[in-house]
C-alpha positions in Angstrom: -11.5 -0.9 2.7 -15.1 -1.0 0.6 -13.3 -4.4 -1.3 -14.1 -4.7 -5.0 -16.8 -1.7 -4.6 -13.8 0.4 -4.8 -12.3 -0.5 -7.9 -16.0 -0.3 -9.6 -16.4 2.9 -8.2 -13.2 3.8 -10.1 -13.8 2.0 -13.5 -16.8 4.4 -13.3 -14.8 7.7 -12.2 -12.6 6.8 -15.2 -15.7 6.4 -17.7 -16.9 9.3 -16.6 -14.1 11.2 -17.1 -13.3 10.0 -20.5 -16.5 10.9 -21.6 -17.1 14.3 -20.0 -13.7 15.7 -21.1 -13.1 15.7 -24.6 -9.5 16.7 -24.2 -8.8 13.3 -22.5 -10.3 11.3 -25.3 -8.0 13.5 -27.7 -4.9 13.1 -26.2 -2.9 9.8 -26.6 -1.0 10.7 -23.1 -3.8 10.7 -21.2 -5.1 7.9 -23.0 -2.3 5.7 -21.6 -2.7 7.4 -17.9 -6.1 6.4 -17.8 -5.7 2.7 -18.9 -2.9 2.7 -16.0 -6.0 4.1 -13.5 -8.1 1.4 -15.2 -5.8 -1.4 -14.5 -5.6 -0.6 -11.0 -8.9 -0.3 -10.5 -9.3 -3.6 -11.4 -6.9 -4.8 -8.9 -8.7 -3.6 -6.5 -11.5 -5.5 -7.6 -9.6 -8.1 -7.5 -8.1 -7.8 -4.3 -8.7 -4.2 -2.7 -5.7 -2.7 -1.0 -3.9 0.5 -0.2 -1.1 0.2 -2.8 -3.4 0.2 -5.4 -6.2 2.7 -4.6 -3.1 5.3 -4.2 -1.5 4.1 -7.8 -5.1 4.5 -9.1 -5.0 7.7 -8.0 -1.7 9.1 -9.6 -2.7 7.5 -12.8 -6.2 8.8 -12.9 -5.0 12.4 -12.0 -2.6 12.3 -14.5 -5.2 11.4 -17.0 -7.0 14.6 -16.3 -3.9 16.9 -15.8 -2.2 15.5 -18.7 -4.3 17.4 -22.0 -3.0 20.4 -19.8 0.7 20.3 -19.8 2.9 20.7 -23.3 5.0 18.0 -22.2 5.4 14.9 -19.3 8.6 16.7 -18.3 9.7 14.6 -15.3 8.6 13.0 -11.8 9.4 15.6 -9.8 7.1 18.7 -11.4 4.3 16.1 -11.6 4.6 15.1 -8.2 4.0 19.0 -7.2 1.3 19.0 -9.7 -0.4 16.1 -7.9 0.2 17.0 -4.6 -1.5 20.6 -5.1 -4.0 18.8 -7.3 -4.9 16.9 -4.3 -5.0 19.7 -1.6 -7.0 21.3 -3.9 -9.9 18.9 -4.8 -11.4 18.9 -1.5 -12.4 22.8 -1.7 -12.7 23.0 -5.6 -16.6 22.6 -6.0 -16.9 25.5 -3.7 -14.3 27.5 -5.9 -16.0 26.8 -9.0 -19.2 27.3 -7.6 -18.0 30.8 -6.4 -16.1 31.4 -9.9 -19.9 30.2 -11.6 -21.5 32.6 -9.4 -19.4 35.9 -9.9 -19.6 35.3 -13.4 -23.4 35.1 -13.6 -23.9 37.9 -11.4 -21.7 40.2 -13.8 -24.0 39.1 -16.9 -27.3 39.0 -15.2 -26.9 42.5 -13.2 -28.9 44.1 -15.7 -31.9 42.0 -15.4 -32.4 40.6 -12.6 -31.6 41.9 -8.9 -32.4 39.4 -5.7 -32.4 43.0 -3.4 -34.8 43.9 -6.1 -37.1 41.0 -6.4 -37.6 41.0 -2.4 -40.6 43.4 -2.8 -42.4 42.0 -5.3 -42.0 38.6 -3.9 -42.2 39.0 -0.3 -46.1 40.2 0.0 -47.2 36.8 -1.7 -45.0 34.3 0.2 -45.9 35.9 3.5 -50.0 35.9 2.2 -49.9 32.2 1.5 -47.7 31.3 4.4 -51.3 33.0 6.7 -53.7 31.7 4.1 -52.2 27.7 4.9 -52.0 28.4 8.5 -55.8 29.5 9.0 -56.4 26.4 6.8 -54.8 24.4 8.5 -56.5 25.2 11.6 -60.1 24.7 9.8 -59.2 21.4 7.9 -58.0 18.5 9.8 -56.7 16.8 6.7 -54.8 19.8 5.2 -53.4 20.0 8.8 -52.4 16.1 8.7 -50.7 16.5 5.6 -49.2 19.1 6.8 -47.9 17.6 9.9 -45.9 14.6 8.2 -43.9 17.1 6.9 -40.8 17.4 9.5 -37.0 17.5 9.3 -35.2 14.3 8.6 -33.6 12.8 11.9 -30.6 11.5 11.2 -28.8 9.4 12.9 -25.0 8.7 13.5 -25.1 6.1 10.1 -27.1 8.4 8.0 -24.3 11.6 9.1 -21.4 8.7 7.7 -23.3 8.0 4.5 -23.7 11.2 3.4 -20.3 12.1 4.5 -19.1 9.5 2.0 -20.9 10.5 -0.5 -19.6 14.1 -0.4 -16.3 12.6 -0.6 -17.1 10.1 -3.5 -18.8 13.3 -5.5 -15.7 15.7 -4.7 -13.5 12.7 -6.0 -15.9 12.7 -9.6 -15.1 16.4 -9.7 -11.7 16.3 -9.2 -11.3 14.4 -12.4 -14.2 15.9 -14.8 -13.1 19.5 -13.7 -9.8 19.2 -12.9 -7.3 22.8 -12.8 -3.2 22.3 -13.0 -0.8 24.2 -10.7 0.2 27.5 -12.3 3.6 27.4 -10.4 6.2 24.7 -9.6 9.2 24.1 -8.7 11.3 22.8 -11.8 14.0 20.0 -11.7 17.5 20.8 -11.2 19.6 19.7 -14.5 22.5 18.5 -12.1 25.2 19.9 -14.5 28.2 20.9 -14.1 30.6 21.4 -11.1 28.8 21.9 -7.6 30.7 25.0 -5.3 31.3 22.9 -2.1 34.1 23.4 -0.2 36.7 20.4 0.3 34.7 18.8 -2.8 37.6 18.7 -6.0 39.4 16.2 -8.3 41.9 15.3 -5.5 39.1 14.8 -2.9 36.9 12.9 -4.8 39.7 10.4 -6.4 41.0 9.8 -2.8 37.3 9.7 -1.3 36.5 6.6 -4.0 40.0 4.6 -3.8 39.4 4.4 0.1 35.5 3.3 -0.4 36.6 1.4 -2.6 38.4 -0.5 -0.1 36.6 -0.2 2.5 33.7 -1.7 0.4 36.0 -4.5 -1.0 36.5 -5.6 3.1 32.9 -5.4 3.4 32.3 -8.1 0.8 35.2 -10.5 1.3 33.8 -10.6 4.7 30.4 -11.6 3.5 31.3 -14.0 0.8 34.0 -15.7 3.4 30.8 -16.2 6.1 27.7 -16.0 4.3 29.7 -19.3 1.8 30.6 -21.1 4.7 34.8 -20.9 3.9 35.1 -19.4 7.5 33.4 -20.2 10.2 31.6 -18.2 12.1 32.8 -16.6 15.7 31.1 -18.6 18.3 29.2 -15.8 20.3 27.7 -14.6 16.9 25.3 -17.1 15.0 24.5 -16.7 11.1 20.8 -15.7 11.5 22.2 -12.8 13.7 24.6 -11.8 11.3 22.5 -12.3 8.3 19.9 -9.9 10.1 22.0 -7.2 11.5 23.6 -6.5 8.6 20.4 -6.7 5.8 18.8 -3.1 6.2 22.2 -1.0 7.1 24.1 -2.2 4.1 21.3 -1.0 2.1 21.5 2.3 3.6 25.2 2.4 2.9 24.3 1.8 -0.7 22.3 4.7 -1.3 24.7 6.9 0.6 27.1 5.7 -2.2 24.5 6.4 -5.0 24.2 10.2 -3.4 27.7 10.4 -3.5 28.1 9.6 -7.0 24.9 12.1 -7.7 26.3 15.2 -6.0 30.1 14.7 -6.7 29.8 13.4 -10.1 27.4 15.3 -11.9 27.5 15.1 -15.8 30.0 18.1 -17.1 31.7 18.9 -14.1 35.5 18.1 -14.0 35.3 15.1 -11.7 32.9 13.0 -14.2 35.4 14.0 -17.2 38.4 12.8 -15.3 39.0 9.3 -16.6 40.3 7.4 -13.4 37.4 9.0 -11.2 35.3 7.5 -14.1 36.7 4.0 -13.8 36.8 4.4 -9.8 33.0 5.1 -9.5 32.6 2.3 -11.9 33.7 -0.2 -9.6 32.6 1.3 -6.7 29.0 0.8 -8.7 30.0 -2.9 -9.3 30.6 -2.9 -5.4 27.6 -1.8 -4.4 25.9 -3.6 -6.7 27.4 -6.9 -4.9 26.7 -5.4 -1.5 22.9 -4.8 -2.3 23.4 -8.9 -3.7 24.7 -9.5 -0.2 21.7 -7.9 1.6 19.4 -10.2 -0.3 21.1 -13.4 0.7 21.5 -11.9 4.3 17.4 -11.5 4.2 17.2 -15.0 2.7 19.1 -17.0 5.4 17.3 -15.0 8.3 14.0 -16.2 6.6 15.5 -19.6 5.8 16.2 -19.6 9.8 13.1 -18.1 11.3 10.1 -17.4 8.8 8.9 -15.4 6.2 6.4 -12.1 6.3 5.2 -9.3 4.2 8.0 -7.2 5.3 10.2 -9.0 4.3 9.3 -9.9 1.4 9.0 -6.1 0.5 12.2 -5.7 1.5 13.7 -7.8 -0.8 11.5 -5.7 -3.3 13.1 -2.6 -2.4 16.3 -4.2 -2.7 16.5 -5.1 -5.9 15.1 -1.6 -6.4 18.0 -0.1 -5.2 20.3 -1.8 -7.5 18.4 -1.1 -10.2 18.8 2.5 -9.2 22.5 2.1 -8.7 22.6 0.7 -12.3 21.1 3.9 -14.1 23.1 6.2 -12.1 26.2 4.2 -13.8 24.3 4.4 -17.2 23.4 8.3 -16.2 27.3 8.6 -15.8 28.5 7.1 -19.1 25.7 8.7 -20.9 25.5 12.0 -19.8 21.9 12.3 -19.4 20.3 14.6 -17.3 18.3 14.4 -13.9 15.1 14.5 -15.2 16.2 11.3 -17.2 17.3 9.4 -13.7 13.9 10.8 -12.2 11.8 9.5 -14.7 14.0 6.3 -15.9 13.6 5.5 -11.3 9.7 5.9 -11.8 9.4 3.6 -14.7 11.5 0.8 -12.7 9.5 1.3 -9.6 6.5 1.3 -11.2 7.4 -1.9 -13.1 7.9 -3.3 -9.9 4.8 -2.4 -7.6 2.1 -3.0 -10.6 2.5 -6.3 -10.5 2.4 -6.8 -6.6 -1.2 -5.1 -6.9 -2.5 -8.7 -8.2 0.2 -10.5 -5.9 -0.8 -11.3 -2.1 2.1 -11.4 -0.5 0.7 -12.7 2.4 -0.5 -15.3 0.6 3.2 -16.6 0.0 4.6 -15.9 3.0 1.6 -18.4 4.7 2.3 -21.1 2.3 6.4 -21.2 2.7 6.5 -20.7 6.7 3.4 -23.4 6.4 5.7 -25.6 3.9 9.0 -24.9 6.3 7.7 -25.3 9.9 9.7 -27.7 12.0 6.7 -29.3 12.9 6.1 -30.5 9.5 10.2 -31.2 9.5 10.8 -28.4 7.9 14.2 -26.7 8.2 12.1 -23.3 9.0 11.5 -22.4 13.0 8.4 -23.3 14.9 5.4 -22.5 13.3 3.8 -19.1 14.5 0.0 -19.0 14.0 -0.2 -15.7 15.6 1.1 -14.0 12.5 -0.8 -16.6 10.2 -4.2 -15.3 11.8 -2.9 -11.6 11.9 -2.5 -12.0 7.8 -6.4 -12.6 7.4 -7.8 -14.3 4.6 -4.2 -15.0 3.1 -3.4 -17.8 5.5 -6.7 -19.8 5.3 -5.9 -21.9 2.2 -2.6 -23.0 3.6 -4.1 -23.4 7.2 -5.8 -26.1 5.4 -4.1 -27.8 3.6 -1.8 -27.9 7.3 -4.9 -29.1 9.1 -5.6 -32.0 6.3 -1.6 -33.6 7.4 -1.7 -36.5 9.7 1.9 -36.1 11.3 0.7 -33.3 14.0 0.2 -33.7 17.5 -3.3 -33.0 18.5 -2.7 -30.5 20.7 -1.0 -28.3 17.8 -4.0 -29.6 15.1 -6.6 -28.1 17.9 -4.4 -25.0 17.6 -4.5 -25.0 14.0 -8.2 -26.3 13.6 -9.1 -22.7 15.9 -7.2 -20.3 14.0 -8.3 -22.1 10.7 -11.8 -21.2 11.8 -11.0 -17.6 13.4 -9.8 -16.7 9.9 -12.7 -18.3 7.8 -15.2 -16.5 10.4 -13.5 -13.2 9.2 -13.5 -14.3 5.5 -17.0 -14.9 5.7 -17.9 -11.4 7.5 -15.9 -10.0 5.1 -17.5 -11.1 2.0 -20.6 -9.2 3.1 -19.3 -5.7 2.9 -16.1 -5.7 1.2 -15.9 -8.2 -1.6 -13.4 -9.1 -3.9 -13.0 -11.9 -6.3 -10.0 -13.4 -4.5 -11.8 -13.4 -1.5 -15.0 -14.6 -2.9 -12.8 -17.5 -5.0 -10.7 -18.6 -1.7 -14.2 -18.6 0.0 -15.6 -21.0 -2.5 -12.2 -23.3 -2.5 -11.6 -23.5 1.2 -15.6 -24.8 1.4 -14.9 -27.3 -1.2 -11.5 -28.3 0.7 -13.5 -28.4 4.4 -16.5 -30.7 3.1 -13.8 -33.6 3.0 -12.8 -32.8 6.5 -14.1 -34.4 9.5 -16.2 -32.0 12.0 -14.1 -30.3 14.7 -14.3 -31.3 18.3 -12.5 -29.4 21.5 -12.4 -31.9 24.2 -10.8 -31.0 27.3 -8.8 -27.6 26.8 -7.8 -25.5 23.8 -4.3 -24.1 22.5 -3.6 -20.3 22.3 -2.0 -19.1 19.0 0.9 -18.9 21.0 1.1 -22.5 21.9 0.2 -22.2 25.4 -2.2 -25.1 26.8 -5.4 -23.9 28.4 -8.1 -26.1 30.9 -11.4 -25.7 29.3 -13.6 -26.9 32.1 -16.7 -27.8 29.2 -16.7 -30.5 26.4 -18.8 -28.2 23.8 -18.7 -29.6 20.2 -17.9 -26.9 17.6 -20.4 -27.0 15.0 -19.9 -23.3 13.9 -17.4 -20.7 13.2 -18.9 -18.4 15.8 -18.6 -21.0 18.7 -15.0 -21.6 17.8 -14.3 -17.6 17.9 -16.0 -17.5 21.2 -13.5 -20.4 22.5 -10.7 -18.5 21.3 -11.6 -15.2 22.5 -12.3 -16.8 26.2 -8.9 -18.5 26.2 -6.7 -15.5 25.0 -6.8 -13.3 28.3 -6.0 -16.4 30.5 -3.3 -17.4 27.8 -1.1 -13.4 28.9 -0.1 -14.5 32.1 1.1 -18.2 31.6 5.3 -18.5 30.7 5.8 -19.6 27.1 5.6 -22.7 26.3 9.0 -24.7 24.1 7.2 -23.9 20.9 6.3 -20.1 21.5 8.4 -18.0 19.3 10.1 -15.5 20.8 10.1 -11.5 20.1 13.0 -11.7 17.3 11.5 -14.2 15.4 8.7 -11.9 14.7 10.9 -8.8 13.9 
């Protein structure tokens, strides 16, 4: 990423837009789409990332296909629109350009003629073109002059920068001269009986009073192990349960909410039958518990290994799901239509991801496997600094605040003293090109928090992020980032083909 540069880039698309088009400014929908674009653009500011660039994007092409359509209609037709808005940007200067051009040529064919003007112009370009050459050759300082004149050499950098800014100007044009899809696809209403075979009242009622029970099995058996009440078999351990089961179970659940989608579609016999009604209901309420089951499954694998970005997002999209579950039910008793459900499943989502735009979720996960280490006597495993340096900039603050504890061994605080550095070396490169104010305000904090910290010193060898002890034959004191990285990097190759040490996490853990 470009860091905060982005966002500012997109504040000023926005501006731009807003005051080039006055159909934006006059329309209240597009009003609201562009302070969505506006808001994301400031999370990227704040802390750039892919999540938000692409929201940025919907909301800002919405903005400028909005003052075009009678109507939002629903997710699906403005997905298409966006989509073919998209594929289209890229070549639409040229189209215009060619559109300008034909249109000019019809108006101006009358008076003036480029096959015409050839002759009249030709004689005189061609006479100068001798007249500056026979100069040239008597004047040494017309033919100086004339020799600075020569074709730009560009180089591989100046071929990139103007690449980019053929991209950022096709990005301007796509909002200020924006055209919307003639012809979409529209959303199927989802009324009424659907013609498959083996699909009728009996089917369906029988279908959902043996889900039902199967379901019903499924969450005894969770609430009977994941409670403690029974115990588990001894070949199978709780963290392997809790992780085998988290992501399937959440499959199963939207399998049931396409069931209920297809088979139960507002005005078709099944939804008007009255025990199918209370069946799906309860099936609903099943799923419901099974999608709660899934997130305590997620929460005791963390609880027993550590936390990461995934899995924090998949608790995300959990709770998602039930939401989705829950309007389905309300879709049911309702009777609205599938447009409803489309949009009413954007709105949710959207509710959701905004605010992880401004959230690091790195950032947490650092700070609770930090907090829950067993070497800090935490009831988490064994800290893994691998992932901790992976996650960049997120992990410095808590590598800190690790290093500044005075229960660790010194081989581990070496260990944690190198990442620390590894990660604030990358910070500091980073701040260069790509700033943001969270990195710029962790940069500022973390110097603060080192000043009270006595200088580091490698002694006789050096720890691997993996916890793997390495002879260093010289006794260099660290006094800069760029030394530590170079200790690091030198240790990493001979740190492959050594066995694990007790306190190397193994593959799982990092799943």
């Amino acid at each position: 990423y470009f860091g905060g540069y982005l966002g500012a880039f997109g504040l000023a698309l926005v501006a731009g837009m807003v005051a080039a088009r006055h159909h934006v400014r006059r329309d209240k929908r597009a009003w609201i789409a562009a302070s969505g674009a506006s808001v994301f653009a400031f999370a990227m500011i704040y802390d750039a990332s892919l999540l938000a660039w692409t929201l940025f994007w919907i909301a800002a092409g919405m903005a400028a296909l909005l003052p075009a359509t009678g109507t939002f209609d629903d997710g699906w037709r403005w997905f298409q629109r966006l989509l073919l808005h998209a594929l289209r940007s890229p070549f639409a200067p040229i189209f215009d350009t060619l559109r300008v051009v034909r249109v000019r040529r019809a108006r101006q064919r009358s008076r003036f003629s480029l096959r015409a003007a050839l002759p009249v112009i030709g004689l005189p370009l061609i006479g100068s073109a001798v007249i500056i050459a026979l100069f040239a050759a008597a004047n040494p300082v017309l033919e100086k002059l004339i020799s600075t004149i020569s074709i730009p050499d560009l180089t591989a950098i100046d071929i990139v920068r103007i690449m980019l800014w053929v991209l950022l100007f096709i990005m301007a044009w796509s909002l200020i001269h924006p055209r919307l899809a003639r012809r979409i696809f529209p959303t199927f209403d989802g009324r009424g009986d659907l013609a498959i075979r083996g699909v009728s009242v009996a089917s369906v009622r029988l279908s959902l009073i043996v889900f039902n029970l199967l379901f019903a099995l499924q969450n005894l058996m969770d609430a009977a192990y994941l409670s403690g009440l029974v115990q588990m078999p001894s070949d199978i351990t709780l963290a392997e349960y809790a992780h085998r089961g988290a992501y399937p179970l959440i499959a199963t659940a939207l399998l049931a909410g396409l069931f209920v989608i297809i088979t139960l579609r507002p005005g078709s016999a099944t939804a008007a039958n009255p025990t199918i009604r209370k069946l799906v209901f309860l099936w609903i309420a099943q799923n419901i518990v099974l999608v709660g089951s899934s997130i305590v499954r997620t929460l005791d694998y963390v609880e027993a290994y550590s936390l990461t970005i995934l899995r924090i997002s998949a608790l995300a999209w959990m709770v998602l799901v039930a939401t989705g579950l829950v309007l389905i039910c309300w879709r049911l008793i309702a009777d609205k239509s599938a447009s409803w459900l489309i949009n009413a499943n954007l709105a949710a989502g959207t509710l959701l991801v905004t605010p992880i735009c401004f959230i690091d979720l790195g950032n947490i996960a650092a700070w609770w496997n930090v907090r829950h280490a067993k070497e800090v006597g935490g009831s988490g495993s064994a800290l893994d600094l691998c992932y901790l340096e992976n996650l960049g900039s997120s992990s410095l603050l808590p590598l800190i605040s690790l290093e500044r504890r005075n229960d660790l061994t010194p081989n581990l605080r070496v260990q944690i003293q190198a990442t620390r550095m590894s990660v604030l070396q990358s910070l500091e490169w980073q701040m260069k090109s790509n700033w943001t104010m969270l990195g710029a305000h962790r940069l500022e904090q973390a110097t603060r928090e080192l000043a009270l910290l006595p200088p580091v010193t490698f002694k006789s060898g050096h720890l691997g992020c993996g916890g793997l002890y390495v002879p260093y034959q010289a006794t260099p004191e660290v006094a800069n980032n760029a030394e530590a990285r170079s200790i690091r990097d030198n240790t990493k190759s001979a740190t492959a083909q050594q066995p694990k040490s007790p306190s190397a996490l193994t593959a799982e853990t990092r799943k």
